[in-house]
C-alpha positions as CSV (number, residue, x, y, z in Angstrom):
1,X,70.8,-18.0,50.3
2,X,70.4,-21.0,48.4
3,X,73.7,-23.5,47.5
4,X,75.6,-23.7,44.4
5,X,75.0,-27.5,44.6
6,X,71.3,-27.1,44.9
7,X,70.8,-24.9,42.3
8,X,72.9,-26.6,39.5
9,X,72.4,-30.2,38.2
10,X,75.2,-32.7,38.9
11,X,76.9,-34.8,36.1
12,X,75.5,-37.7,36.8
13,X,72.4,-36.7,36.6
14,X,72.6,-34.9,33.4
15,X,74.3,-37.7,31.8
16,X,71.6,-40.5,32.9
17,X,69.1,-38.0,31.3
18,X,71.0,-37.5,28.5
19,X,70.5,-41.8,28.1
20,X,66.8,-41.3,28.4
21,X,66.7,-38.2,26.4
22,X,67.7,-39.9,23.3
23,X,65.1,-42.5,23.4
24,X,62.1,-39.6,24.3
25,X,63.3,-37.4,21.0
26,X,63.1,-41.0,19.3
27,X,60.0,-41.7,20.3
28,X,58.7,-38.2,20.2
29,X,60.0,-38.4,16.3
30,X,57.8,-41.5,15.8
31,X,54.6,-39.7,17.3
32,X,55.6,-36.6,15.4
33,X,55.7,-38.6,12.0
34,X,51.9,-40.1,13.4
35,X,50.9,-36.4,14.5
36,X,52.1,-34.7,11.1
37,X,49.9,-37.6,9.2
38,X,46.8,-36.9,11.2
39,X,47.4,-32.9,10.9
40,X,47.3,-33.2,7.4
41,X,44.3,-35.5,7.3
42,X,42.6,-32.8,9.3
43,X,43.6,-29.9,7.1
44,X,42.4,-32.6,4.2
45,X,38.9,-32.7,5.9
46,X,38.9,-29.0,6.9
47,X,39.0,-27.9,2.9
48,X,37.0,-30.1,1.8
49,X,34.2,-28.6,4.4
50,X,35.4,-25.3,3.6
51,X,35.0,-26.0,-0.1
52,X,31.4,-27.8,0.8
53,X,30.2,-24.7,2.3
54,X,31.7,-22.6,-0.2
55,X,29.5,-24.1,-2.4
56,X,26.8,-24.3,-0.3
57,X,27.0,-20.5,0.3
58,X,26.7,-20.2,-4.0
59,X,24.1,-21.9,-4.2
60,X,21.9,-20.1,-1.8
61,X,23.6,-16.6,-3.1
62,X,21.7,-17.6,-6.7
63,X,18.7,-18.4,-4.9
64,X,18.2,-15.3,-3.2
65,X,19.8,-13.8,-6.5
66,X,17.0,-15.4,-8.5
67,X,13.8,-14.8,-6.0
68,X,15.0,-11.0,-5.9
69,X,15.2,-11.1,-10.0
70,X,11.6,-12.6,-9.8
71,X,10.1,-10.3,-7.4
72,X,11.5,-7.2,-9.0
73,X,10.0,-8.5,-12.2
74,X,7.1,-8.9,-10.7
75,X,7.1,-5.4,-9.1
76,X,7.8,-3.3,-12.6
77,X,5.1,-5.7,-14.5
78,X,2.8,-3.6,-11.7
79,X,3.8,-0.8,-12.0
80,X,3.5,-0.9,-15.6
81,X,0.0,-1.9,-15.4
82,X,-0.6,0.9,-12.7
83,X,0.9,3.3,-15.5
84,X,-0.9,2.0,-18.0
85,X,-4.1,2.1,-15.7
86,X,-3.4,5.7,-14.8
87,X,-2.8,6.8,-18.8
88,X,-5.9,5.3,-19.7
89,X,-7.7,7.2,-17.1
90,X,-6.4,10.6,-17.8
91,X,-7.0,10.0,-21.3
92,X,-10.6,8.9,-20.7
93,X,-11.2,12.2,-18.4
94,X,-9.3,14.7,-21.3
95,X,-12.1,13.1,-23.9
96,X,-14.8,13.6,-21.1
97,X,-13.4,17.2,-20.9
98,X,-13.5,17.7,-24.6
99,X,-17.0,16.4,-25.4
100,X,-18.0,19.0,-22.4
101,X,-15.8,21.6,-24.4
102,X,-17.6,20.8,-27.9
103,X,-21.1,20.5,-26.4
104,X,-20.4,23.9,-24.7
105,X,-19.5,25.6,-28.0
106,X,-22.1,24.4,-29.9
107,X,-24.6,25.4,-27.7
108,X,-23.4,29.0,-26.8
109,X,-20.9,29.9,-29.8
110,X,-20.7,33.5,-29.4
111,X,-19.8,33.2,-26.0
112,X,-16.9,30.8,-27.0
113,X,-15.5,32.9,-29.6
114,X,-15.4,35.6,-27.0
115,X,-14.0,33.2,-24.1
116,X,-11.1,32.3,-26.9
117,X,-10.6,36.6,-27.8
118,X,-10.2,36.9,-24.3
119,X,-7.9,34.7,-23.7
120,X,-5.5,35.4,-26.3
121,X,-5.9,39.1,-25.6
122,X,-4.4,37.8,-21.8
123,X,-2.1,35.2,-23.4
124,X,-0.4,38.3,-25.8
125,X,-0.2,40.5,-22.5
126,X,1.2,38.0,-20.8
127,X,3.8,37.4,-23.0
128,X,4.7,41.1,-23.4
């Protein structure tokens, strides 16, 4: 088992530390002051980046913000004109239709006024 005298500092030595002590905490005070400086030029320089990107980071958000507006834009102005495209076809086949209709009546008119008896006789029974 280990001594009490070798486990516990003497006196003397404590107290020539205690000499040497005080001039390390000086010293350490004066680096502290010199560290605290630096630490808050960092943090200075750190914000300043964070605040650089920050704005970086907007200005690409409105970019992509922007090219999206301008692509959807794009995208309904074509699909409009598909609509439109599409309208004027259906329109153009119901005339087609209708001429065909017209030509058909005057050529056979009994047999239209019969087709139109008909089908109101299987409209009312359908109703019923």
């Amino acid at each position: 088992m280990a001594e009490t005298s070798d486990m516990a500092p003497t006196r003397t030595h404590k107290a020539s530390r205690s000499g040497s002590g005080a001039r390390a905490a000086a010293a350490r005070s004066n680096r502290s002051g010199t560290d605290d400086e630096k630490l808050e030029e960092q943090i200075a320089r750190l914000q300043n980046d964070l605040k650089a990107i920050a704005a970086s980071i907007a200005g690409l958000a409105e970019e992509k913000v922007s090219d999206a507006r301008g692509l959807a834009k794009r995208e309904a102005r074509q699909f409009v004109r598909a609509g439109q495209h599409a309208v004027e076809e259906v329109t153009d086949e119901f005339g087609h239709m209708e001429k065909q209709i017209k030509d058909t009546i005057r050529e056979k008119p009994l047999t239209a006024v019969a087709g139109a008896i008909a089908l109101g006789f299987l409209l009312a029974v359908i109703s019923r």
